[in-house]
N, CA, C and O atoms as a CHARMM CRD file, in Angstrom:
* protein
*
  280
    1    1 UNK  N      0.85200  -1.16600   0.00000 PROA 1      0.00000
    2    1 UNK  CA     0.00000   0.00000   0.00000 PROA 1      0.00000
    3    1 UNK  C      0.90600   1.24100   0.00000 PROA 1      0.00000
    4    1 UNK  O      1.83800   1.21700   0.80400 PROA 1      0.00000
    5    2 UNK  N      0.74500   2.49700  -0.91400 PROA 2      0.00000
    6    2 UNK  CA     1.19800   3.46700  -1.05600 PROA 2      0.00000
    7    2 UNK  C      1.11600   4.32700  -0.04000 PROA 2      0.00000
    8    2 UNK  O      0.12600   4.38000   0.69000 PROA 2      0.00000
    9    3 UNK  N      2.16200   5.08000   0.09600 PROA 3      0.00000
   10    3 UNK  CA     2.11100   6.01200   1.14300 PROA 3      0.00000
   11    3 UNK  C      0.77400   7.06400   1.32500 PROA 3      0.00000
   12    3 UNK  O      0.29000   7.25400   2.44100 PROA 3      0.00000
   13    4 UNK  N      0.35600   7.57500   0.37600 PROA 4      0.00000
   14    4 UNK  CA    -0.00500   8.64500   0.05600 PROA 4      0.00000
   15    4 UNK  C     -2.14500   7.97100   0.18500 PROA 4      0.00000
   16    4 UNK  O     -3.09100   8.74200   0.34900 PROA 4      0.00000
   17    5 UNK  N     -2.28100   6.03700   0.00400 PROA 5      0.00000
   18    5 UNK  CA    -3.03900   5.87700   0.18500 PROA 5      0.00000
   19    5 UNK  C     -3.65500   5.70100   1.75200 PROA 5      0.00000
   20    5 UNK  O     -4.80400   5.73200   2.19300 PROA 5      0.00000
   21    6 UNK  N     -2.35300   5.50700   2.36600 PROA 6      0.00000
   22    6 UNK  CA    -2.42700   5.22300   3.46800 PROA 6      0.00000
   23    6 UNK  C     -2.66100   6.58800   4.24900 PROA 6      0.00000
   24    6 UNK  O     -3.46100   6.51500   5.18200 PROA 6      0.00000
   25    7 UNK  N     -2.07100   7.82900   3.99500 PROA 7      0.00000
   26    7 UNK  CA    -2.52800   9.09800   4.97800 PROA 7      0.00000
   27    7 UNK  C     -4.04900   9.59400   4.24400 PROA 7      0.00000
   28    7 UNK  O     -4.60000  10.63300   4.60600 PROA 7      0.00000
   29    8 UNK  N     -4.68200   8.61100   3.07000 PROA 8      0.00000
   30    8 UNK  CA    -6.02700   9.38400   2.41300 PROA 8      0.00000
   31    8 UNK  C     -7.10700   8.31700   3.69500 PROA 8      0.00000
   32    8 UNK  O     -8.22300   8.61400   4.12200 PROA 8      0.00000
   33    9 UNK  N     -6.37700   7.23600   3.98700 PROA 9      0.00000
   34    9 UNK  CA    -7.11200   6.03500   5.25500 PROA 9      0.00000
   35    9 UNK  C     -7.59900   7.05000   6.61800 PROA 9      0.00000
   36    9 UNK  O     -8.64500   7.27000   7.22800 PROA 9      0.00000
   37   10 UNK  N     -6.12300   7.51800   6.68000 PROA 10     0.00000
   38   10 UNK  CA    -6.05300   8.23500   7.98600 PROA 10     0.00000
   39   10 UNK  C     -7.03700   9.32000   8.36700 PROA 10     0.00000
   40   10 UNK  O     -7.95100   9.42200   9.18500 PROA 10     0.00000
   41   11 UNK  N     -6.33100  10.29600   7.19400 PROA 11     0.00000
   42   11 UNK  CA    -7.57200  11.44500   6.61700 PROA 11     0.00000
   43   11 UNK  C     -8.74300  11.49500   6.61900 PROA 11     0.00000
   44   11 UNK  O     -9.29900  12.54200   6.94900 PROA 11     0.00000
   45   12 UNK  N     -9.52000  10.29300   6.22400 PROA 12     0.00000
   46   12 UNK  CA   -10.86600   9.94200   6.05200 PROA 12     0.00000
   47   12 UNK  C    -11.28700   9.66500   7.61600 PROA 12     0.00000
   48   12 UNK  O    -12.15000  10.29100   8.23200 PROA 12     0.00000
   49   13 UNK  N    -10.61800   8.76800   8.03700 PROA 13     0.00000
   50   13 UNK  CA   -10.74300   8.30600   9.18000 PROA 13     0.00000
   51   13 UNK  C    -11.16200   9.34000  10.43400 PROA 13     0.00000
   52   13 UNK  O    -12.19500   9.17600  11.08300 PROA 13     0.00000
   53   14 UNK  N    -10.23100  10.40600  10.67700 PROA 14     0.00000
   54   14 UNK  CA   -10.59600  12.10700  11.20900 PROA 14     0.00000
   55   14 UNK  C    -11.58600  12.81900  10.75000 PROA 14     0.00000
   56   14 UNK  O    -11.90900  13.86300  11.31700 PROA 14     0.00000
   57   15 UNK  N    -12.33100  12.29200   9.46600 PROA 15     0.00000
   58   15 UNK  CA   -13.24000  13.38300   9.13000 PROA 15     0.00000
   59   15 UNK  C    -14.21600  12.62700   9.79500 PROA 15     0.00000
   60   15 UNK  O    -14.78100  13.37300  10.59500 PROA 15     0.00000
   61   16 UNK  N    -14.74100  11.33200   9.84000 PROA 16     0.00000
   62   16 UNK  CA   -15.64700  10.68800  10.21000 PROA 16     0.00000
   63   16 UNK  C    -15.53600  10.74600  11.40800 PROA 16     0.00000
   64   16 UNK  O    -16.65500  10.67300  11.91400 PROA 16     0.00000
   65   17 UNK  N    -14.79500  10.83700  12.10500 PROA 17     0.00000
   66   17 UNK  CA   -14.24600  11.02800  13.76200 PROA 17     0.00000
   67   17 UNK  C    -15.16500  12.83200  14.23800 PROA 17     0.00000
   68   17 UNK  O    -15.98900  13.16300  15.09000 PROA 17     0.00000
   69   18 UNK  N    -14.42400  13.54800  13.13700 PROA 18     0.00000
   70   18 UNK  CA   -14.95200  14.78400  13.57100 PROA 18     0.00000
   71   18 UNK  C    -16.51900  14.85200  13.07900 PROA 18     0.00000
   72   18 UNK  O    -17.36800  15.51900  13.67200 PROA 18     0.00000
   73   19 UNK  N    -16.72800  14.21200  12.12900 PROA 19     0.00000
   74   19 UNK  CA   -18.25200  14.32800  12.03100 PROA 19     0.00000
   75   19 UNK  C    -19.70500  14.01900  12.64900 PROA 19     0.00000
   76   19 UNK  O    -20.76800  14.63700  12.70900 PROA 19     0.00000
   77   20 UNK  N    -19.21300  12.68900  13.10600 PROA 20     0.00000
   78   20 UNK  CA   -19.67100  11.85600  14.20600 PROA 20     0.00000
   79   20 UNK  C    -19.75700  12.91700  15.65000 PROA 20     0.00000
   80   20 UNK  O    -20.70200  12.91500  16.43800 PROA 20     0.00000
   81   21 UNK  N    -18.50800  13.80600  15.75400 PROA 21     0.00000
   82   21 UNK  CA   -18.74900  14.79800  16.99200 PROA 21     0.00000
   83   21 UNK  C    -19.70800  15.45400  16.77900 PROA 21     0.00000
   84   21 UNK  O    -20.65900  15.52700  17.55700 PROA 21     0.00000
   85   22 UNK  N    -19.60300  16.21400  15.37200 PROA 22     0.00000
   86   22 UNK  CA   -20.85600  17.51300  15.34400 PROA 22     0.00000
   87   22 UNK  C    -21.93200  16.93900  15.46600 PROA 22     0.00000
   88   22 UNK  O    -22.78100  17.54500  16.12000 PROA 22     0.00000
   89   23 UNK  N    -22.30700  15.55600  14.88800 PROA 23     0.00000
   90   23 UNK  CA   -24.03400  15.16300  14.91200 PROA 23     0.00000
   91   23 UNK  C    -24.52000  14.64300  16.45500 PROA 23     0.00000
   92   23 UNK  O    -25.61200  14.25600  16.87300 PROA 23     0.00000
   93   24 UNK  N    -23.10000  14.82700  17.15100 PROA 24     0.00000
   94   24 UNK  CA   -23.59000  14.35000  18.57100 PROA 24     0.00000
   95   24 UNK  C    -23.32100  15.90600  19.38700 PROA 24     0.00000
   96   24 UNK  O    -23.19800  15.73400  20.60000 PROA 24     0.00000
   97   25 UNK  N    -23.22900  17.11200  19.03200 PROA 25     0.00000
   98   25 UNK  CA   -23.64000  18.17100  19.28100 PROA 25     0.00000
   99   25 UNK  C    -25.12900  18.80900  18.55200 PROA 25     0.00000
  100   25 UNK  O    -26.08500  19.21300  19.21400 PROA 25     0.00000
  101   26 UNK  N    -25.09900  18.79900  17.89700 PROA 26     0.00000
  102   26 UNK  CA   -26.61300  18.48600  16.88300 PROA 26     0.00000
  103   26 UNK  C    -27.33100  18.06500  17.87400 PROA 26     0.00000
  104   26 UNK  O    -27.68500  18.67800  18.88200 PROA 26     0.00000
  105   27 UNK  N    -27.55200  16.91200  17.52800 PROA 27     0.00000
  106   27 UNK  CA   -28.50100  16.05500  18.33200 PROA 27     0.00000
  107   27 UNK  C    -28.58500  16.37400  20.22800 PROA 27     0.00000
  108   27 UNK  O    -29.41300  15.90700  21.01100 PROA 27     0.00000
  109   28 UNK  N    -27.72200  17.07100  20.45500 PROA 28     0.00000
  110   28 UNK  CA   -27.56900  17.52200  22.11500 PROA 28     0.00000
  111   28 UNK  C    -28.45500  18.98000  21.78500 PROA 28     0.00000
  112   28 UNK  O    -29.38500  19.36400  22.49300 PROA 28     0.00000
  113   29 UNK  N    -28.06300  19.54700  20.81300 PROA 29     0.00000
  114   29 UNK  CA   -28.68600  20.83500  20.96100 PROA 29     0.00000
  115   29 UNK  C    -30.27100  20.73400  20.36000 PROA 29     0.00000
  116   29 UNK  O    -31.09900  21.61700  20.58700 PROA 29     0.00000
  117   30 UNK  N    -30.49200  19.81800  19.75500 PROA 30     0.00000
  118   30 UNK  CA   -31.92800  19.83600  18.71800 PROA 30     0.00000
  119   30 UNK  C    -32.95500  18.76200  19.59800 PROA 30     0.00000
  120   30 UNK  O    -34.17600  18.91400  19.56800 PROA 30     0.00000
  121   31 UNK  N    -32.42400  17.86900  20.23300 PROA 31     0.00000
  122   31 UNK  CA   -32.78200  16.54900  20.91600 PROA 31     0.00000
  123   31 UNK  C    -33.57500  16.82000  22.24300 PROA 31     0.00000
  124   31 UNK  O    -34.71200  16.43700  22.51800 PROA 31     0.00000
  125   32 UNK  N    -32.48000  17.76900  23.20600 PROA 32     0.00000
  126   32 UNK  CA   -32.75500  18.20600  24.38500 PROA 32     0.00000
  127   32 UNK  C    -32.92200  17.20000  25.15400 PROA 32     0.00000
  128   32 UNK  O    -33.45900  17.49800  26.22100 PROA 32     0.00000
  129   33 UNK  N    -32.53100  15.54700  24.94500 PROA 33     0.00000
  130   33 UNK  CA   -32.11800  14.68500  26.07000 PROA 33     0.00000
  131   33 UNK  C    -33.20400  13.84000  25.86200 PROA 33     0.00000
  132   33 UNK  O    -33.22600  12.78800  26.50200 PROA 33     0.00000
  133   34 UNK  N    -34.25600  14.13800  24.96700 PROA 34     0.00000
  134   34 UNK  CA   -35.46100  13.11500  24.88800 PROA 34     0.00000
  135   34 UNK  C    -35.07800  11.77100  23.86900 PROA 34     0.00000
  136   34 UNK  O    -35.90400  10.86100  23.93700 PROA 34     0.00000
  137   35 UNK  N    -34.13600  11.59200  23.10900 PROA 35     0.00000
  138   35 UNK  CA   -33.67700  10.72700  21.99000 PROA 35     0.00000
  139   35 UNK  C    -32.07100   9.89600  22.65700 PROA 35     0.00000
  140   35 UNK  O    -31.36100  10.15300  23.63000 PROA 35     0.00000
  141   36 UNK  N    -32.01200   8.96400  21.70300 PROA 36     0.00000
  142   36 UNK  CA   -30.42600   8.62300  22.76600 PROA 36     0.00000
  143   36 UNK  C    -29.55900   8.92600  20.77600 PROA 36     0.00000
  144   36 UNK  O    -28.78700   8.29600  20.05300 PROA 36     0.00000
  145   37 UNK  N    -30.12800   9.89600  20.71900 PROA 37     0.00000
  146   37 UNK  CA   -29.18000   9.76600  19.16200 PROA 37     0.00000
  147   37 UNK  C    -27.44200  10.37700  19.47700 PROA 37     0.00000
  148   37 UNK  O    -26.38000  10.14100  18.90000 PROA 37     0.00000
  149   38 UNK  N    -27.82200  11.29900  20.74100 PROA 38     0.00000
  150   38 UNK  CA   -26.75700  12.09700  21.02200 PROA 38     0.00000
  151   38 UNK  C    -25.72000  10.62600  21.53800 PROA 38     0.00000
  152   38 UNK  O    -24.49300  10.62500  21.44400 PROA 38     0.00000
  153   39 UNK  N    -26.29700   9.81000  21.91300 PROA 39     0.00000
  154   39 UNK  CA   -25.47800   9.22500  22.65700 PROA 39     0.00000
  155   39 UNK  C    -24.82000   8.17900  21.54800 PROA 39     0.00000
  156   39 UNK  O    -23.60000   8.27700  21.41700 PROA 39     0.00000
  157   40 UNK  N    -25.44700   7.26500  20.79900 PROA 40     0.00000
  158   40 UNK  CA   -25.52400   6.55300  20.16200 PROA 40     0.00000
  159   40 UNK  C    -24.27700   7.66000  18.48400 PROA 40     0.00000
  160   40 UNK  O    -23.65900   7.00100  17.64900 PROA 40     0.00000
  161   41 UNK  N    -24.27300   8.59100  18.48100 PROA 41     0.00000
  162   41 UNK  CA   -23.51100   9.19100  17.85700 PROA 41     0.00000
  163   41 UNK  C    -22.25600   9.68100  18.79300 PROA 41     0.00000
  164   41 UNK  O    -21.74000  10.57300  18.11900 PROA 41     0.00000
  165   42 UNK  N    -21.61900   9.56600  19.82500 PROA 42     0.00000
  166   42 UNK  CA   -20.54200   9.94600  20.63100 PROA 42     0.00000
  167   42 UNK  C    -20.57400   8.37500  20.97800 PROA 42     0.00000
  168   42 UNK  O    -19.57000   8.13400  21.64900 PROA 42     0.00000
  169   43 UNK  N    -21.22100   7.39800  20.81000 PROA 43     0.00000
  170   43 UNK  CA   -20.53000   5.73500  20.78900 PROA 43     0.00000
  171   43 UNK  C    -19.53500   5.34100  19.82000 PROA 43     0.00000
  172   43 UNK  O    -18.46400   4.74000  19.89500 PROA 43     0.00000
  173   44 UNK  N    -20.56700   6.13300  18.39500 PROA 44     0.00000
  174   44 UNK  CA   -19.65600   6.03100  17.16200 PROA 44     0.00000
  175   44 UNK  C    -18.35200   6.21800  16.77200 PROA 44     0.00000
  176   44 UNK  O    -17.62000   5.49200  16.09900 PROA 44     0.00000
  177   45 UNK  N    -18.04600   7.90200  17.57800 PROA 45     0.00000
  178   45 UNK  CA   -16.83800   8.62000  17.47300 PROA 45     0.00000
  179   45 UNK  C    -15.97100   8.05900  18.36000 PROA 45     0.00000
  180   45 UNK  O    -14.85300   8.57100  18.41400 PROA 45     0.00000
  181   46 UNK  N    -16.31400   6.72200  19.38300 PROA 46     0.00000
  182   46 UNK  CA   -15.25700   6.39100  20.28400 PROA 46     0.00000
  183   46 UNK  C    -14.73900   5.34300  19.81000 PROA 46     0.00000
  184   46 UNK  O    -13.55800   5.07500  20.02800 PROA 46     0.00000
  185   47 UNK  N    -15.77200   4.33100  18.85400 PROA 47     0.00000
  186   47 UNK  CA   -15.40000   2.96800  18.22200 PROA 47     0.00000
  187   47 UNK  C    -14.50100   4.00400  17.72500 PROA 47     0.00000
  188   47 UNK  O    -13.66800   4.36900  18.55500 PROA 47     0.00000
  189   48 UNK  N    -14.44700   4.68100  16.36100 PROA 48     0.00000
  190   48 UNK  CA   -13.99200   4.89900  15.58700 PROA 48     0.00000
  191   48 UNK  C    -12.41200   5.38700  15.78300 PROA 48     0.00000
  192   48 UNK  O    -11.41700   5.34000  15.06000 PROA 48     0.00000
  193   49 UNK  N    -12.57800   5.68900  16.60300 PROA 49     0.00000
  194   49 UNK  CA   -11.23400   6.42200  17.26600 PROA 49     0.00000
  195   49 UNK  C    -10.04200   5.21400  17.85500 PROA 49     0.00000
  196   49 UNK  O     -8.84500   5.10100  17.59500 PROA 49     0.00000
  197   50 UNK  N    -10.89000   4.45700  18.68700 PROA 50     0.00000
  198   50 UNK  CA   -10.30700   3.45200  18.82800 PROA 50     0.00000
  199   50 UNK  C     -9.48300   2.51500  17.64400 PROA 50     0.00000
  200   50 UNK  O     -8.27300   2.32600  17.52000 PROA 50     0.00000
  201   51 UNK  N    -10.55400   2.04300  16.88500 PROA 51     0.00000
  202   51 UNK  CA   -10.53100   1.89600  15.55900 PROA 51     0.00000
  203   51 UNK  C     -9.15100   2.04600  14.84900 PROA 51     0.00000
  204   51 UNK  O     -8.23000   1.26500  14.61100 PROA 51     0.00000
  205   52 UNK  N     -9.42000   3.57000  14.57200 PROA 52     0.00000
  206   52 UNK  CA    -8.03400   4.41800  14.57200 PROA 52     0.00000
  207   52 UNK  C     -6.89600   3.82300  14.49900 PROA 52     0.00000
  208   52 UNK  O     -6.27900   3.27400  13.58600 PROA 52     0.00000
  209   53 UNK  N     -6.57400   4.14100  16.35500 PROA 53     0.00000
  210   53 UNK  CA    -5.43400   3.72600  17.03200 PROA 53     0.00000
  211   53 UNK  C     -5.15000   2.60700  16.81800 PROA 53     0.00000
  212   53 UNK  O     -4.01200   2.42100  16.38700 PROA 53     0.00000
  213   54 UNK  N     -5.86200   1.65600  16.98100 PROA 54     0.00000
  214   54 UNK  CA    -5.35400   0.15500  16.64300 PROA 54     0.00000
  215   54 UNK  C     -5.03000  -0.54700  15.58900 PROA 54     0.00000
  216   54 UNK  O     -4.42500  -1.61800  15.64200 PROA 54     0.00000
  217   55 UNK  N     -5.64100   0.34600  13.94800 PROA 55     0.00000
  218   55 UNK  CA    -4.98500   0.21600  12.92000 PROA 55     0.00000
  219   55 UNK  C     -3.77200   0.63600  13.05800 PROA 55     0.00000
  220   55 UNK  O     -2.72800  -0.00700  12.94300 PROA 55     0.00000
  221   56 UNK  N     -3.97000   2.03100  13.37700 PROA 56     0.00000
  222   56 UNK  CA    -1.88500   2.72200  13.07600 PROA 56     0.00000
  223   56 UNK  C     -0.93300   1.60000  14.11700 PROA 56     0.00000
  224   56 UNK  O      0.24700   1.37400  13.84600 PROA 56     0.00000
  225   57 UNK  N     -1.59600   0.98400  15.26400 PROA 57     0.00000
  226   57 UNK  CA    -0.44700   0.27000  16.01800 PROA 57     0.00000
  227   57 UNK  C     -0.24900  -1.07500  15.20500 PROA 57     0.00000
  228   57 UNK  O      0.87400  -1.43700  14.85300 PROA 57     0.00000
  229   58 UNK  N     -1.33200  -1.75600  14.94100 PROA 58     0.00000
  230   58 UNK  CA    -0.83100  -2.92600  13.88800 PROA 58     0.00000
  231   58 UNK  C      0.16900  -2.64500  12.91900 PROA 58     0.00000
  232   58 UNK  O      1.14700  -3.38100  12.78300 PROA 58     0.00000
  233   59 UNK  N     -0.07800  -1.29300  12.01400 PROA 59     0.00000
  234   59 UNK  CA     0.40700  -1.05300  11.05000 PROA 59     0.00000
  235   59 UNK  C      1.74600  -0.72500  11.59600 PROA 59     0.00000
  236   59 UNK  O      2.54400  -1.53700  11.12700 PROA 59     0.00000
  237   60 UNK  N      2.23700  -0.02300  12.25500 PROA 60     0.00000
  238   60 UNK  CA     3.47800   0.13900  13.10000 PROA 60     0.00000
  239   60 UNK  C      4.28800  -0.99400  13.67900 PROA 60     0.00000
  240   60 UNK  O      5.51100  -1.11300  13.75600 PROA 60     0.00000
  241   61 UNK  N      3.06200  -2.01100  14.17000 PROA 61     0.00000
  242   61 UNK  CA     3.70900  -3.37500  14.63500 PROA 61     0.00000
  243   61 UNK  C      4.25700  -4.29500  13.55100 PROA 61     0.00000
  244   61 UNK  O      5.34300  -4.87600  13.55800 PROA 61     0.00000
  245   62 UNK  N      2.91700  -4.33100  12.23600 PROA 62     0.00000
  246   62 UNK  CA     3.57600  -5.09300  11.25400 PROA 62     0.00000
  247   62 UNK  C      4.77300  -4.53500   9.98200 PROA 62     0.00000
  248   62 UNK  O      5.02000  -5.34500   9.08800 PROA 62     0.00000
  249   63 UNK  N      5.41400  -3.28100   9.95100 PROA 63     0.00000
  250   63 UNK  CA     5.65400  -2.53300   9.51300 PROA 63     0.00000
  251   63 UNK  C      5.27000  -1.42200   8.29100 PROA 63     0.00000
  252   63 UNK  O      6.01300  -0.70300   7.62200 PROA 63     0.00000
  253   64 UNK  N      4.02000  -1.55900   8.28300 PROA 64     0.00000
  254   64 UNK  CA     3.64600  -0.95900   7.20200 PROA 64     0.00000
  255   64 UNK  C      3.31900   0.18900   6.86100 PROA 64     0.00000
  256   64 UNK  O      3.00600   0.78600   5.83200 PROA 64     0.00000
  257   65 UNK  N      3.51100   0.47200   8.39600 PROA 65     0.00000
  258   65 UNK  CA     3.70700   2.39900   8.80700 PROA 65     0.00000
  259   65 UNK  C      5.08500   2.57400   9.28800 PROA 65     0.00000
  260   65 UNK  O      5.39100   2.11300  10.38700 PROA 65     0.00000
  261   66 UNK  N      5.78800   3.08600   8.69500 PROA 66     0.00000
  262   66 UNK  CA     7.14100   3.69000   9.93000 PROA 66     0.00000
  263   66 UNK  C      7.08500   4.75700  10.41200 PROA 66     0.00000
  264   66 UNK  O      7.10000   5.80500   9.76700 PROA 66     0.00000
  265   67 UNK  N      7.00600   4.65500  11.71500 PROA 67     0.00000
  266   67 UNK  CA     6.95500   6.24600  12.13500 PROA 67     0.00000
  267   67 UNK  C      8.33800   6.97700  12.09200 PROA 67     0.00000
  268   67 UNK  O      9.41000   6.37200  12.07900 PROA 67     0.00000
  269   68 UNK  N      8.22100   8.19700  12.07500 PROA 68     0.00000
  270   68 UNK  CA     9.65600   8.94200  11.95700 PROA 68     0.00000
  271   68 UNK  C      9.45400  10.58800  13.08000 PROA 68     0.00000
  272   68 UNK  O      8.47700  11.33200  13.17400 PROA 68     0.00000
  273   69 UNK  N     10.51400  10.64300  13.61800 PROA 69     0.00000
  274   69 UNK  CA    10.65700  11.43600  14.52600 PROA 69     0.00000
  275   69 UNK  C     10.10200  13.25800  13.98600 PROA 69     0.00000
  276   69 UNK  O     10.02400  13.58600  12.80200 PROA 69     0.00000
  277   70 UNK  N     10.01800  13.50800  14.29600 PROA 70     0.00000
  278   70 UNK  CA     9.72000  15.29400  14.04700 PROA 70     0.00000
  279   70 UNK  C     10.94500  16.24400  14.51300 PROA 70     0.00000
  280   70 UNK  O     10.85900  17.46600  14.39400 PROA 70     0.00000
């Protein structure tokens, strides 16, 4: 896998992360606590996150990410 496909994984991955936040602000502000959408959308953004992390550590473990210092 190409470099460049692999940070479009990542990329995608943060937008759905951040999107998943706003609809669980949405739904907090439009909902007012009567729906569990707020909740059930901030479940999403935690799989996902998790998700995340545990791809880049496989990928790090199996080498298919190298990380490099800053």
């Amino acid at each position: 896998m190409n470099d460049s496909l692999k940070t479009l994984l990542v990329v995608a991955f943060l937008i759905v992360i951040v999107w998943n936040l706003g609809a669980g602000l949405y739904y907090l502000l439009v909902d007012r606590g009567q729906s569990k959408r707020t909740v059930n959308a901030l479940t999403r953004r935690i799989a996902l996150s998790v998700a995340l992390i545990v791809l880049v550590i496989i990928g790090i473990w199996t080498g298919a990410i190298r990380p490099h210092g800053v």
